[in-house]
C-alpha positions as CSV (number, residue, x, y, z in Angstrom):
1,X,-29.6,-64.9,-16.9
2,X,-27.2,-62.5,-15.1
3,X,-27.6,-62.3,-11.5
4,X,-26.6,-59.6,-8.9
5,X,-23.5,-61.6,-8.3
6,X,-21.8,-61.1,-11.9
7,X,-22.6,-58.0,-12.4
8,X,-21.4,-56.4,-9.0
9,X,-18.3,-58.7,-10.1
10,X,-17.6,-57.1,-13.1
11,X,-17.6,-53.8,-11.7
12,X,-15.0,-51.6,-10.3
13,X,-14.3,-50.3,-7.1
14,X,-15.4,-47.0,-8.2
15,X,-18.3,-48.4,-9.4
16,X,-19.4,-50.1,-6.3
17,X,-18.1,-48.0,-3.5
18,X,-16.6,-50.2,-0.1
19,X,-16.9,-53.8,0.3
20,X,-19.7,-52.9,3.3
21,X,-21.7,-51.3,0.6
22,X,-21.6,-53.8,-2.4
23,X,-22.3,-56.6,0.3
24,X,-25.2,-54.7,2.0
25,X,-26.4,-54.2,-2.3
26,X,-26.0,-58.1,-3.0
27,X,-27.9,-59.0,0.3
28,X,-31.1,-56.1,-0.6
29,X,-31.4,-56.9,-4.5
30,X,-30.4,-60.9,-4.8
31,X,-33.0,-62.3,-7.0
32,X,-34.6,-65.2,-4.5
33,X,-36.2,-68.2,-5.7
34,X,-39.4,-66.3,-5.9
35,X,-38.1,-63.8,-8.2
36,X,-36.9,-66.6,-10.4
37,X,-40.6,-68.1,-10.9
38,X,-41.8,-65.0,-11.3
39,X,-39.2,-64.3,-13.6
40,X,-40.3,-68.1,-15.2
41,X,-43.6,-66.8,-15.5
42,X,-42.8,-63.6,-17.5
43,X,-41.2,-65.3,-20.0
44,X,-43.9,-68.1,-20.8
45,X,-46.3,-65.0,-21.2
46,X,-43.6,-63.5,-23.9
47,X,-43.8,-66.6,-26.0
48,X,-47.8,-66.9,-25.4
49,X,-48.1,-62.7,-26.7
50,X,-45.4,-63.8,-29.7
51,X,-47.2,-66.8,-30.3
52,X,-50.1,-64.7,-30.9
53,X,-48.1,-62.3,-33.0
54,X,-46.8,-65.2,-35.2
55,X,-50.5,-66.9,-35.5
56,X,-51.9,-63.9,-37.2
57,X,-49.2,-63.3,-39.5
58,X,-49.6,-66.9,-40.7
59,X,-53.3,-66.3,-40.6
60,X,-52.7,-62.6,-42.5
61,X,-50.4,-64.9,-45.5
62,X,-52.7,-67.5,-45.6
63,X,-56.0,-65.2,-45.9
64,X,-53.9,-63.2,-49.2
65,X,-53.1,-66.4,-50.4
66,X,-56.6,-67.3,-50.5
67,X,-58.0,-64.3,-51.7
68,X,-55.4,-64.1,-54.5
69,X,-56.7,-67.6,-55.7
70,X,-60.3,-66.4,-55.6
71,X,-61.7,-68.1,-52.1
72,X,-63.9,-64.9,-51.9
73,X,-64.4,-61.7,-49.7
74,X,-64.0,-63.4,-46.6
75,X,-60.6,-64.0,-46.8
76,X,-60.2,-60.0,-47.4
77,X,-62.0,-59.6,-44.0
78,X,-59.8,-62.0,-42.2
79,X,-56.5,-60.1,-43.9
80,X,-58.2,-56.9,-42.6
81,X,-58.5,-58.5,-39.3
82,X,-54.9,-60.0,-39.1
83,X,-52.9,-57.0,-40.8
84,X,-54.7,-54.7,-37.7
85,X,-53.9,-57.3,-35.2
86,X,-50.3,-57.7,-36.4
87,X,-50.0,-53.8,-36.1
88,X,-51.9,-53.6,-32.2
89,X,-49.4,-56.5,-31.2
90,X,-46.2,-54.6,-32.8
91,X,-47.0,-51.5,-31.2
92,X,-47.9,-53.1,-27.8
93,X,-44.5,-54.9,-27.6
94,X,-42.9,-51.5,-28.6
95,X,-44.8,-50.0,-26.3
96,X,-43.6,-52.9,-23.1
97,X,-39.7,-53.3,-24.1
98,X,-39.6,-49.7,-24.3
99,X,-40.3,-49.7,-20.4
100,X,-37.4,-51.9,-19.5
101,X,-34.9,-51.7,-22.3
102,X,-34.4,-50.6,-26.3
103,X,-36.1,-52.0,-28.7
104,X,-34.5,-54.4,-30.8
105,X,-31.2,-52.2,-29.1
106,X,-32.0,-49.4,-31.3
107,X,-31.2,-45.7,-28.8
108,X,-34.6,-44.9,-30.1
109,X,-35.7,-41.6,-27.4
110,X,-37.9,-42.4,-24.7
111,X,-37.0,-45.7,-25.0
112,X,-35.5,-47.5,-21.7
113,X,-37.6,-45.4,-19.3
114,X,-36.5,-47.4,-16.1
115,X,-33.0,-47.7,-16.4
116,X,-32.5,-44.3,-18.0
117,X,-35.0,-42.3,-15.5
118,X,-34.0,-44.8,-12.4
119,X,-33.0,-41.7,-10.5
120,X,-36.0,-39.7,-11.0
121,X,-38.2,-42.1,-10.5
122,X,-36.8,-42.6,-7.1
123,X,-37.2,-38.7,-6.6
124,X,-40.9,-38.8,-7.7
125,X,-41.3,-41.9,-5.7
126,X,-39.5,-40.5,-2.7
127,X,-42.3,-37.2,-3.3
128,X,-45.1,-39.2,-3.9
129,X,-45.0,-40.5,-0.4
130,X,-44.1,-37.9,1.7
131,X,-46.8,-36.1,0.1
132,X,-49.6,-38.3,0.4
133,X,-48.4,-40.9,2.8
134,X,-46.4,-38.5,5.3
135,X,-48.7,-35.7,5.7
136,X,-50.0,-34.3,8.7
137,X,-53.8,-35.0,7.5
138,X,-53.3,-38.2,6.1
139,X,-51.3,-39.9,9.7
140,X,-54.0,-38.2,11.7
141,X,-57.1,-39.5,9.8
142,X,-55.4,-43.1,10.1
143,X,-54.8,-43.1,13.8
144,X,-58.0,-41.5,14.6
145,X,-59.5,-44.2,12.2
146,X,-57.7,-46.9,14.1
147,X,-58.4,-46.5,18.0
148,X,-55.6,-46.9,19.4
149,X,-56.3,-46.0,22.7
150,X,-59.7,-48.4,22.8
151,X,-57.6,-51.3,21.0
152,X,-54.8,-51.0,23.4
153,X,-56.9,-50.8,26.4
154,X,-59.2,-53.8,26.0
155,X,-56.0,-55.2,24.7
156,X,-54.3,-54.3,28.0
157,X,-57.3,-54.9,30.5
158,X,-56.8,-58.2,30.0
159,X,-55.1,-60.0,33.3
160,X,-52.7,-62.3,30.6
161,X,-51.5,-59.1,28.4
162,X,-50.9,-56.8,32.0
163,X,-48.7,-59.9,33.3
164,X,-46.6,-59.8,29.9
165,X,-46.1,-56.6,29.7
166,X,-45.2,-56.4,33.2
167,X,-42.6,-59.1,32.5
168,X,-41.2,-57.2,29.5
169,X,-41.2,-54.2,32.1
170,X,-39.1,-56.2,34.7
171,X,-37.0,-57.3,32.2
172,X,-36.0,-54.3,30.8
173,X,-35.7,-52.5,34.1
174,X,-33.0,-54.9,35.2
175,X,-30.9,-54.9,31.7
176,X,-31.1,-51.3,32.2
177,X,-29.7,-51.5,35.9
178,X,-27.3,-53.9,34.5
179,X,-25.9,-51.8,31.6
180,X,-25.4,-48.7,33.9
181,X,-21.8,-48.9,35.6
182,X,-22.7,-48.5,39.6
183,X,-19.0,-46.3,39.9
184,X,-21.1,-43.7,37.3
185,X,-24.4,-43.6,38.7
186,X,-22.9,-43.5,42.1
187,X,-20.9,-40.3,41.2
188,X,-24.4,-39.1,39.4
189,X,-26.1,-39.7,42.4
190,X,-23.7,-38.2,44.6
191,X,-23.3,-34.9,43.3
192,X,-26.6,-34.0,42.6
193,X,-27.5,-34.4,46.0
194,X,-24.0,-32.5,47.2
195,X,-25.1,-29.4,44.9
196,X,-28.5,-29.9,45.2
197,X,-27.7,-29.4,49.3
198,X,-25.5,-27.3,49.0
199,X,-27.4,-25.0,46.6
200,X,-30.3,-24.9,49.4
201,X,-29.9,-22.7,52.7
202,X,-31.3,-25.5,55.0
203,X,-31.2,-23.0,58.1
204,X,-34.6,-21.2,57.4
205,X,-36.3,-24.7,56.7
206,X,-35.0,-26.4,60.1
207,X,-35.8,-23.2,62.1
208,X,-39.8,-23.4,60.7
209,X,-39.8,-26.9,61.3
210,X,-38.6,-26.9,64.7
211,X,-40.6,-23.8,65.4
212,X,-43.4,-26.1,64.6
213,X,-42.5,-28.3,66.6
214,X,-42.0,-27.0,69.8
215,X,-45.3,-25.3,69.2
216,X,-47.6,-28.6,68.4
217,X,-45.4,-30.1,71.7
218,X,-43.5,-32.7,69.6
219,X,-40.5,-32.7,71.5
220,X,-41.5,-33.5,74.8
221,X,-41.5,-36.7,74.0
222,X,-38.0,-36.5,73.1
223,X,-37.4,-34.7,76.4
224,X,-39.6,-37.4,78.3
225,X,-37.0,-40.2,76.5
226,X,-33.7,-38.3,77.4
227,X,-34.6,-37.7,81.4
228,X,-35.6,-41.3,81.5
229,X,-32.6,-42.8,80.3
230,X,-30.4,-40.3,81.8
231,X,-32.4,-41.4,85.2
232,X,-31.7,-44.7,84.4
233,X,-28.4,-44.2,83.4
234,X,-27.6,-42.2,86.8
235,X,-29.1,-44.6,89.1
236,X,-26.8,-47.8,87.3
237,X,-23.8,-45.7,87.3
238,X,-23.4,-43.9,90.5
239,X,-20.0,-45.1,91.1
240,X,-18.7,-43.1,87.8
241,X,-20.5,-40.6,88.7
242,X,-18.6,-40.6,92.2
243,X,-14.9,-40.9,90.3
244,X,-16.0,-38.4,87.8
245,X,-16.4,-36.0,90.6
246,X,-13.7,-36.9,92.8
247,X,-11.5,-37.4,89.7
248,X,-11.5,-33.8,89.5
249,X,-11.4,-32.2,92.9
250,X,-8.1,-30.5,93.5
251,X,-5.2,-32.6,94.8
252,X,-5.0,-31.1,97.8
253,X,-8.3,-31.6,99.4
254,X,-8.7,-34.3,102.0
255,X,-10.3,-37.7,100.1
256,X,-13.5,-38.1,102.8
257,X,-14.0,-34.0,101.4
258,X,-14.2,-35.1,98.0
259,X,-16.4,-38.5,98.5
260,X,-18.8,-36.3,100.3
261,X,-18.6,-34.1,97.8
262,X,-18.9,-36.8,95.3
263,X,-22.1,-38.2,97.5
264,X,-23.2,-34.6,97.2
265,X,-23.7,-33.9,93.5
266,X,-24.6,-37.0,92.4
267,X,-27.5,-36.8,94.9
268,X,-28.1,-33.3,93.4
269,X,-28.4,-34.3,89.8
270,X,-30.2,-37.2,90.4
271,X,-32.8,-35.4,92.1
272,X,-32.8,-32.8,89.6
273,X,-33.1,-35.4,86.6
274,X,-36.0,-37.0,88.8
275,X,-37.9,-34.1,89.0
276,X,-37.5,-33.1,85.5
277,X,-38.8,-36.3,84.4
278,X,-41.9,-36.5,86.8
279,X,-42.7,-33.0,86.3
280,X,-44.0,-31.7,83.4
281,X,-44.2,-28.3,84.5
282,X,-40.9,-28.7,85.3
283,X,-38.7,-24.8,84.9
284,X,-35.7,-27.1,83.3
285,X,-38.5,-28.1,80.6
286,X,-39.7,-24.2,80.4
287,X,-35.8,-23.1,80.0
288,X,-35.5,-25.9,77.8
289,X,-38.6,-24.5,75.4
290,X,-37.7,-20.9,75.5
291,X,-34.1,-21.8,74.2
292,X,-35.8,-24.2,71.0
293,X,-38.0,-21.6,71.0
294,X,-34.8,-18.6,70.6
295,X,-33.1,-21.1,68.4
296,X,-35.7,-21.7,65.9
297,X,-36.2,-18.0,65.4
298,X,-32.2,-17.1,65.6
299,X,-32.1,-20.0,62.5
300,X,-34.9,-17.9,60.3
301,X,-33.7,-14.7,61.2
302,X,-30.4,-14.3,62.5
303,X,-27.7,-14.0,59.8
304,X,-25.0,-15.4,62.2
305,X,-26.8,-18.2,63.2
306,X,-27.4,-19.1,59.5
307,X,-23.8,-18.7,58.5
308,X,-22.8,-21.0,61.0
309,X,-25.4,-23.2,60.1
310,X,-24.0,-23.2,56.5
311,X,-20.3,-23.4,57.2
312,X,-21.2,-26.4,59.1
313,X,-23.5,-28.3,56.3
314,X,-20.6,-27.6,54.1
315,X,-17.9,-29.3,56.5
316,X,-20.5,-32.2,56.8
317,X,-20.9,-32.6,53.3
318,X,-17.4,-32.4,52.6
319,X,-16.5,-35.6,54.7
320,X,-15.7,-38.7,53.2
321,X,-17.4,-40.8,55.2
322,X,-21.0,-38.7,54.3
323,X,-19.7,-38.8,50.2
324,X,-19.6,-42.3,51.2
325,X,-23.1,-42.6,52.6
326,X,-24.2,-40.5,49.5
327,X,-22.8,-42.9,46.8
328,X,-24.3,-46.2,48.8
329,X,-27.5,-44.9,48.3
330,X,-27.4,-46.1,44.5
331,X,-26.1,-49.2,45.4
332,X,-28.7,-50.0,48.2
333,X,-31.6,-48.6,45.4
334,X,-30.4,-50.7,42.7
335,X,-30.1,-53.9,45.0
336,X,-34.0,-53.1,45.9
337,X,-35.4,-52.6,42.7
338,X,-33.5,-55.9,40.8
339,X,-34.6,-57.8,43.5
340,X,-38.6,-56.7,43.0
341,X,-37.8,-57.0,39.5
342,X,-36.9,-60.5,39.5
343,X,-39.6,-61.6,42.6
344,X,-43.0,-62.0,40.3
345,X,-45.0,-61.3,43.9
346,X,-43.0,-58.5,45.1
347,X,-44.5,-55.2,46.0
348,X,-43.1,-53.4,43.0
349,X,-44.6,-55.9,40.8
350,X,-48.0,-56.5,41.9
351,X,-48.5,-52.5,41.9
352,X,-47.3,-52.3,38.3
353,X,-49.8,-55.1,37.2
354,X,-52.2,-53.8,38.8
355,X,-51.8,-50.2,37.3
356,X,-51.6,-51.7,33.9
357,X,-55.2,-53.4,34.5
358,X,-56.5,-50.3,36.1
359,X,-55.4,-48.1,33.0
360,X,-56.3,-50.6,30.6
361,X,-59.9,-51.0,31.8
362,X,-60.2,-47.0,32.2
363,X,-58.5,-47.1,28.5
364,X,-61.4,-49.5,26.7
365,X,-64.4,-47.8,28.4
366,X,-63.6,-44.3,29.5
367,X,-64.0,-41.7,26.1
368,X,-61.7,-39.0,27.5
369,X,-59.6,-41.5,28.3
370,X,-59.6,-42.5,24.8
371,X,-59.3,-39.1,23.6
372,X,-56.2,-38.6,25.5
373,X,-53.8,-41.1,24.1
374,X,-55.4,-41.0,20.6
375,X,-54.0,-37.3,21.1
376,X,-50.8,-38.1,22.6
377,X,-50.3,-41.1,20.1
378,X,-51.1,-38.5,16.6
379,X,-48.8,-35.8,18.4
380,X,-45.8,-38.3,18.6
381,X,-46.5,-39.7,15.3
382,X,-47.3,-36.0,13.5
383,X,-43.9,-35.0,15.4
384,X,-41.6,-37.8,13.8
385,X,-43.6,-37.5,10.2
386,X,-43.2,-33.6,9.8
387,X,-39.7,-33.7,11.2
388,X,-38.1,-36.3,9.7
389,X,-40.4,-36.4,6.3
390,X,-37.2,-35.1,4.4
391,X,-35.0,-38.4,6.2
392,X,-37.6,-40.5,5.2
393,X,-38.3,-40.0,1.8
394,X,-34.4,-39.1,1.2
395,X,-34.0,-43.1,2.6
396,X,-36.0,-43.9,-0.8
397,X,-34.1,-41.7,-2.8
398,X,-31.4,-42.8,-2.3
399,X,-32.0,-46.7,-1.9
400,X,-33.4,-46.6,-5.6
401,X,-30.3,-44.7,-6.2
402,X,-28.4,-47.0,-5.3
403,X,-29.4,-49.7,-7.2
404,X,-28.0,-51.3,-10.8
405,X,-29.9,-50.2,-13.3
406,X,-29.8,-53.0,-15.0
407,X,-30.6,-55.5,-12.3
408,X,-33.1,-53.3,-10.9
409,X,-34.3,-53.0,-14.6
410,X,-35.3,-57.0,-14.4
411,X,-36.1,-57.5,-11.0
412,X,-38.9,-55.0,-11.6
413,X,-39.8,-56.8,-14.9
414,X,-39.9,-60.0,-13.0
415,X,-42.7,-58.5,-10.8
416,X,-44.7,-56.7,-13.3
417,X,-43.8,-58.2,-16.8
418,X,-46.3,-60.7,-16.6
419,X,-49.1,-59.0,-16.5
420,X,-47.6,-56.4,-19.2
421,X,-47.6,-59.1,-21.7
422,X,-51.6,-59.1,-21.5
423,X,-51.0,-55.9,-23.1
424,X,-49.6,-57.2,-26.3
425,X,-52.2,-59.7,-26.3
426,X,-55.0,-57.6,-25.7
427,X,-53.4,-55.4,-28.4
428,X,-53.2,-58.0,-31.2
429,X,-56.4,-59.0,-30.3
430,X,-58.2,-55.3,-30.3
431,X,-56.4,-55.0,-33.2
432,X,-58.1,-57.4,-34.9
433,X,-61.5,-57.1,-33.8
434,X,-60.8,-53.3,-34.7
435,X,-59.6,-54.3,-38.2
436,X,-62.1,-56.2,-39.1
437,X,-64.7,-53.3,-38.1
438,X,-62.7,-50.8,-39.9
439,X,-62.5,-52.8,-43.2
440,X,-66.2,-54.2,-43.1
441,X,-67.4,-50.7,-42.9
442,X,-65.3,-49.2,-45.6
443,X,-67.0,-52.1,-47.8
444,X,-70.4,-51.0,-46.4
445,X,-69.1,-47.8,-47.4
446,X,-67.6,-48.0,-50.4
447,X,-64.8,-46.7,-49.8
């Protein structure tokens, strides 16, 4: 027996293409100890159907032997019956080497069909299934037969399968985040949000929303805080106030003039910034709404306004220390979602699980449900079939292609050649029954 081995030895480079290539062909088409019974197998059927052959040509001499010395018409009958059986069991085992190889190594035509017609059987092969196995009808009918989406929901309603698959979920999530390099997804990051602002006149959208705003009243309460702490702030701080104020009176005013002038202001704003705080009608707080109120419109409408508005976003955006801000975003995110990733009772996880059961339930009861990924689960699978029918069936076209002819030649005779031998013995014995039909009724006959 000649294995893969010797003959991808005895070949040439030419022959076998790259070292890759004739060690991907030993690994595919080794015979394994399987092939070997089978291979075990096939040959003690070849010596059963030759065994045959041989009995009834002994029993075909001995029967003309006996009819020559006068033993009587039965031993015609059993010649009859023998010759025909020797001739079914001849033409059988013509019929089976001719499959795999020539005939006593006689070039008889249409001899040697697999090794000669390796290549087109891989073509017809290839053909065969992307016809019947590959077609649009045939994947759809199987899915739809299946129920996919009612097998994978009951599958998936249950609380064991949603933890797993959650688990697998987490797990990938993090090799993902641990692939990515942070320096690229930071630059990602930050410059789709740079062009993404800086595509977008913000001006219009803070004018509407601060119009809205001062309409509903919202910022009072911002006005309510500032007064507050700037009446605090006055009443903890009155001596900067005073050197602020005397600080910068001219140099030649008298100091008790510019105390008392100090004294002077600082009761002023204090009083002004009481008021303003317990006065809600306050004019400070009218002035105050009218200019929001001018502002907001000026950012809709006013092209200046929104220019400068613009020119400023841009030299915002254009710091380093905001790029900075932008690009720790990512880092911040990624920290977050590992960490729920890896915390089996975090947030992120129990919300996942709990989606999964919630879909899965819906999945194994609901029809439409049902319907819906059945759907979505035929479109994907018609998609890949019709477009890569021709990749497919070219992968078995060219694996068959591929192979020795000669080592594919028995590996496929170790596989089927046992049962082809039933041929020849079904053939020698057919023959024989037929024989022995054929010659009683020519007697009956007289022919």
């Amino acid at each position: 027996m000649c294995g893969i081995t010797e003959r991808v030895e005895l070949m040439e480079p030419s022959e076998t293409g790259t070292p890759e290539r004739v060690a991907s062909y030993k690994t595919m088409t080794a015979f394994t100890p399987a092939d070997e019974e089978r291979r075990r197998g096939v040959r003690r059927m070849k010596l059963t159907a030759t065994g045959l052959l041989l009995f009834v040509a002994v029993v075909y001499v001995l029967a003309k032997t006996a009819g020559g010395a006068g033993a009587g018409p039965w031993a015609d009958y059993v010649a009859a019956a023998a010759e025909a059986g020797m001739v079914g069991a001849l033409a059988d085992w013509f019929a089976v080497t001719a499959i795999f190889r020539h005939p006593l190594g006689l070039p008889i035509p249409h001899t040697a069909i697999i090794p000669n017609k390796k290549d087109q059987l891989g073509v017809s092969l290839g053909e065969f299934v992307g016809e019947n196995f590959l077609s649009e009808e045939v994947v759809r009918e199987r899915l739809r037969a299946v129920g996919i989406g009612g097998r994978l929901g009951a599958w998936l309603a249950e609380p064991e399968h949603a933890d797993r698959v959650t688990a697998e979920l987490a797990t990938a999530l993090r090799g993902a985040l641990t692939v990515l390099r942070d320096s690229d997804v930071q630059a990602v990051v930050g410059e789709a949000i740079t062009r993404r602002v800086g595509a977008q006149e913000i001006a219009p959208g803070i004018g509407k929303t601060l119009e809205k705003i001062v309409a509903d009243g919202g910022h009072r309460r911002v006005v309510d805080l500032v007064v507050s702490r700037a009446h605090d702030w006055l009443v903890l701080h009155r001596d900067d106030v005073m050197v602020a104020v005397e600080g910068g009176a001219p140099g030649w005013t008298p100091r008790f003039v510019d105390r008392k002038v100090g004294e002077r202001v600082y009761k002023e704003l204090l009083r002004f910034v009481t008021e303003m705080r317990d006065m809600p009608t306050h004019p400070a707080r009218g002035a105050l709404d009218r200019f929001l109120t001018d502002f907001a419109s000026d950012l809709q409408s006013d092209t200046d306004t929104r220019a400068r508005v613009e020119r400023l976003k841009g030299e915002v955006l254009g710091r380093g220390e905001v790029q900075d801000l932008i690009a720790s975003v990512w880092t911040a995110v990624r920290s977050m979602i590992v960490a729920a990733a890896e915390d089996e009772r975090s947030e992120l996880r129990q919300r996942v699980r709990a989606a999964l059961l919630s879909l899965g339930s819906r999945m194994a009861t609901e029809p439409k449900v049902q319907d819906k990924v059945d759907s979505w689960v035929e479109g994907a699978a018609v998609h890949v079939v019709t477009t890569y029918r021709a990749e497919i069936t070219s992968l078995i076209t060219e694996t068959v292609a591929g192979w020795d002819a000669e080592h594919t030649t028995r590996k496929i005779e170790a596989h089927i050649g046992r049962d082809l031998q039933f041929i020849r013995i079904n053939g020698t014995v057919v023959g024989s029954l037929a024989g022995l039909v054929i010659y009683a009724v020519s007697r009956g006959l007289g022919v």
